[in-house]
C-alpha positions in Angstrom: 106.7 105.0 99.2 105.2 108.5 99.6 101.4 108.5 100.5 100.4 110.7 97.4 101.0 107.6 95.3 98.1 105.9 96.8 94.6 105.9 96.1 91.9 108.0 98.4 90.1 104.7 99.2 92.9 103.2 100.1 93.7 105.9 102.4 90.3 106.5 103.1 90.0 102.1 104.8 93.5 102.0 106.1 92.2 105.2 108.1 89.4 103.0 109.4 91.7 100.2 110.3 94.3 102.5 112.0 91.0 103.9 114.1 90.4 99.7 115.2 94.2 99.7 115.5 94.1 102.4 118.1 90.9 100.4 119.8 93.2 97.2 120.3 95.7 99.5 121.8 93.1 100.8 124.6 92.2 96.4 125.4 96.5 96.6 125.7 96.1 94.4 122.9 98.9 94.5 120.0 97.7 97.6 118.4 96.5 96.0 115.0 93.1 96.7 113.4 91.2 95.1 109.5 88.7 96.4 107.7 86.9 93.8 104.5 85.9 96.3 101.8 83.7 94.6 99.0 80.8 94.4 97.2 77.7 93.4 99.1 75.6 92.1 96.3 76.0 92.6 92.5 76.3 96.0 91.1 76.5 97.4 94.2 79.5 100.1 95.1 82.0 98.7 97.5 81.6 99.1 101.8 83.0 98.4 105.0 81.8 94.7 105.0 83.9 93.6 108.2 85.9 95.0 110.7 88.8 93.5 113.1 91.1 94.5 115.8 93.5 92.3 117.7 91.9 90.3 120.5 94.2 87.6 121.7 94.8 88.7 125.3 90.6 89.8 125.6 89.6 86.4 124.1 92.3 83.6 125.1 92.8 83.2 121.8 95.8 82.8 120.0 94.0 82.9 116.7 92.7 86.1 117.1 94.0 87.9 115.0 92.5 91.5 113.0 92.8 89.8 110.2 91.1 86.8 110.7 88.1 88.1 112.9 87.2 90.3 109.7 87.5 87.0 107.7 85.0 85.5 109.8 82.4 88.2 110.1 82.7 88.8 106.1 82.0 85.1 105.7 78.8 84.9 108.1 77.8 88.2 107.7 77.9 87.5 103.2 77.2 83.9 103.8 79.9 82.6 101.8 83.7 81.4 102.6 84.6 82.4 99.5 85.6 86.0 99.7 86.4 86.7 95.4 85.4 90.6 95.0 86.8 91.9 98.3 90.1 93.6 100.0 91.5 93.6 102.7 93.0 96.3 104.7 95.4 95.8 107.4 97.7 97.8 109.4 100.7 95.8 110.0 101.8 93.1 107.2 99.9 89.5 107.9 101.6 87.0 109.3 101.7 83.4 108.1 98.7 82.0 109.5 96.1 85.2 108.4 98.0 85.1 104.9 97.1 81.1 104.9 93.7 82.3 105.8 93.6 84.7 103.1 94.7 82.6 100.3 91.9 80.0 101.6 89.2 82.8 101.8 89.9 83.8 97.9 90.8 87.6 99.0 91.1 89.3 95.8 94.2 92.0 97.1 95.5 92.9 100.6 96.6 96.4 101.4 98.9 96.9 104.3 100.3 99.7 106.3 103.9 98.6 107.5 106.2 95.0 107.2 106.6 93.1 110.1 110.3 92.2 110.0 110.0 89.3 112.6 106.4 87.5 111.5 105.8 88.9 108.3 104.6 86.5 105.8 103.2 88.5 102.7 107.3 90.2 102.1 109.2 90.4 105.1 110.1 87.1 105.8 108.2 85.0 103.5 106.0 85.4 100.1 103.0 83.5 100.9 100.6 85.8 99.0 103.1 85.3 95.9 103.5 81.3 95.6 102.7 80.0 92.6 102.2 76.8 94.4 99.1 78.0 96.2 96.0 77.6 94.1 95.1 81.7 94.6 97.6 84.7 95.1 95.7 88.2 95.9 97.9 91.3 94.8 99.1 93.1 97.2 99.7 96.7 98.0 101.9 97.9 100.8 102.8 100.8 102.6 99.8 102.3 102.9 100.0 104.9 105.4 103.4 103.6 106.9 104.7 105.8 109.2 101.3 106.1 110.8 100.8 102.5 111.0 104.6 101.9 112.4 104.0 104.7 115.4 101.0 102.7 116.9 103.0 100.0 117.1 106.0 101.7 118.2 104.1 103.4 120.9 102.5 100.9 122.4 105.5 98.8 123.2 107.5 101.6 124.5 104.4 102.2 126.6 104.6 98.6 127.7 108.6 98.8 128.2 108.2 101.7 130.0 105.6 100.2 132.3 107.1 96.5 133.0 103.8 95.2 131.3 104.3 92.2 129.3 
């Protein structure tokens, strides 16, 4: 889908998330960065609430995902778990554990740069965000910034093929 067909402020936050994207890269972490956008209190125009980058390798943690580290700050930093009113922007597609977590944390929509053909779980290889079984389903916007989203990721594996890193 061509850019143009987007909104500015989604442009404008995938931008941001590409930027923590690019910051994962430089930890040699999977180049992946989140930003929560919302409302911090009624009547009051949408912000960066929370921000995320990839920190598996830096942390141990196999959980640590962009996704979910925003989750978490938005929830402490807004003291509630239930996240109704925001969106989340992320630079590669979710996979199936952040898309559990963003069905449990009431996500209103989830805006994402490019699929992830081998762990995608919002279109690629499953429709988590879209089962009527699940008791919320966030709409979902995709594409956002694509090809820029797709050639941080490209790069940095090449970078690690071309240097034996794992």
């Amino acid at each position: 889908m061509n850019n143009a067909s987007f909104s500015d402020q989604d442009m404008v936050y995938m931008k941001e998330a590409l930027k923590l994207a690019e910051l994962a890269s430089q930890d040699g972490e999977v180049p992946v960065g989140a930003i929560l956008v919302g409302s911090p209190g009624e009547g009051m125009d949408p912000e960066i609430i929370s921000k995320g980058f990839n920190r598996r390798e830096c942390d141990h943690d196999p959980m640590a995902h962009a996704e979910l580290l925003a989750l978490r700050e938005a929830s402490k930093k807004l003291k509630r778990w239930r996240l109704t009113g925001c969106t989340l922007y992320v630079t590669l597609e979710p996979c199936l554990m952040c898309a559990g977590a963003i069905v449990l944390s009431r996500v209103d929509r989830v805006v994402y740069g490019t699929p992830d053909p081998k762990a995608g779980a919002v279109e690629s290889l499953y429709e988590t965000l879209k089962d009527r079984r699940l008791n919320h389903r966030p709409s979902v916007t995709s594409g956002v910034l694509k090809d820029e989203c797709s050639v941080v990721l490209k790069e940095f594996f090449a970078k690690k093929r071309n240097t034996g890193a794992c």
